[in-house]
N, C-alpha and C positions, 0 to 999 in steps of 0.2 A: 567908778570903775565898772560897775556891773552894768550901767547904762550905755557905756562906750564901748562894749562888750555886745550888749544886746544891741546896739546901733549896726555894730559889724558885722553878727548876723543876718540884719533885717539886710543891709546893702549886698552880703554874697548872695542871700536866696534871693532877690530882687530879679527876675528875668532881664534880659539888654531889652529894651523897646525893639530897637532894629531887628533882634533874633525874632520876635512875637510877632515882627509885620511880616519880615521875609516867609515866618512859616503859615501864615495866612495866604499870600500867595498861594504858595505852596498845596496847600489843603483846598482851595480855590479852584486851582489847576484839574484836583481831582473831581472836586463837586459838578463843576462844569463839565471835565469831558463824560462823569458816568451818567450827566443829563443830556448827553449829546447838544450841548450848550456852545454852538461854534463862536457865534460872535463875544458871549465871555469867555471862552477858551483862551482865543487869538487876543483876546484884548490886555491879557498875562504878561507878551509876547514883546519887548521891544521890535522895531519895524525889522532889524536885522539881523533877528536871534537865530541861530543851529539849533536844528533838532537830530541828534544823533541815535536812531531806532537799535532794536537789536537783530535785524541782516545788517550785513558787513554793507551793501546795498545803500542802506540808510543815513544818508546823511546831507541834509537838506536844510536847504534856508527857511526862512517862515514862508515864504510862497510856493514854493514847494510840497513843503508838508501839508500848506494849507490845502492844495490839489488833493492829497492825499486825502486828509480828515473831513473835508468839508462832505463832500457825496456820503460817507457813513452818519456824519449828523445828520443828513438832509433825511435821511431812513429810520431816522429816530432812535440810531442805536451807537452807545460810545464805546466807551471802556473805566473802566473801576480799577487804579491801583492805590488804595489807599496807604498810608505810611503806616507803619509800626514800630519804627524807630527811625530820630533823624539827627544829624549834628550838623548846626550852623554855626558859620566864621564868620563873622563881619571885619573887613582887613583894616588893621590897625594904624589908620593913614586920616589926616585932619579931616577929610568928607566924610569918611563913614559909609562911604558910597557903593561900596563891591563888597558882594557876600559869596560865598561859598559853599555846596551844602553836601551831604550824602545820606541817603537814605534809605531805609530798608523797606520792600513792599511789598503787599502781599496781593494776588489777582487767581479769579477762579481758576483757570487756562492754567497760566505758567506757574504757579506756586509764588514761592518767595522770590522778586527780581529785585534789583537795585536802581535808584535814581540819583544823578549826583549833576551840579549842574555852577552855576555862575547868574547870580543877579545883579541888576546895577539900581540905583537909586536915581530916580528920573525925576521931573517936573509933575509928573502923575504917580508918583509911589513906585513902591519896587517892581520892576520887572525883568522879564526873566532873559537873560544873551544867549545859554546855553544850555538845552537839556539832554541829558543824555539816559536812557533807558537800557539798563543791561540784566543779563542772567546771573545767578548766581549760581556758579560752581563750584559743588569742592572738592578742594582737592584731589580726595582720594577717587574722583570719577571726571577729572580733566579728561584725562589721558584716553579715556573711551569715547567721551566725546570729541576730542581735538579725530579721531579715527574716524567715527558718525562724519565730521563733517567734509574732514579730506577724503572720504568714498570707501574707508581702508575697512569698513564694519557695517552691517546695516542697524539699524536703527531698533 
């Protein structure tokens, strides 16, 4: 009993393998860009992935954003949002192949932003379809910025 017991333990605290690769990526993603690390950046990247920024502006294939990110690498300067909190899903489907993630992050500039995105399981490990970079609002200070950005306040 106490063994089937302590078995059941060790299997719930046991991390998913898939959750431990995806957030390697993940953490990846980061190391790279705040080395201004384009070519392992982009190598994150399935060849068709979105990147969704935070302007409304933003939202770009990988060769597009590659335009964008590549010239700030090439100047030896990236960006740093490292996580501080994250939850990954691996979808509950016989590959195993689609994950899910949201995560909180923290950057000198914008304070606390969020990153939430879609990976897939490739021939080369996980890579990433979809990232998407947003702010973190709350609530109780929407309402001034939705006014900041329709023109209705200055900033």
């Amino acid at each position: 009993m106490i063994a089937a017991l302590a078995l059941a333990i060790t299997l719930q605290a046991a991390p998913d393998p898939a959750e431990v690769e995806v957030a390697a990526v993940l953490d990846a993603l980061d190391a790279a860009s705040s080395a201004a690390d384009g070519d392992a950046y982009f190598a994150l990247f399935t060849p068709y992935a979105r990147f969704v920024g935070t302007d409304a502006t933003e939202h770009w294939t990988l060769e597009q954003f590659r335009v964008y990110a590549e010239p700030v690498f090439a100047r030896g300067r990236g960006w740093s949002y490292p996580a501080t909190d994250r939850t990954i899903t691996v979808a509950d489907i016989p590959c195993r192949c689609i994950a899910w993630f949201e995560e909180r992050l923290i950057n000198t500039s914008y304070g606390e932003t969020r990153g939430s995105g879609v990976l897939r399981l490739t021939d080369d490990g996980w890579k990433i379809e979809q990232y998407v970079l947003s702010f973190a609002v709350p609530n109780d200070r929407a309402r001034a910025v939705v006014e900041v950005i329709r023109g209705d306040a200055t900033p």
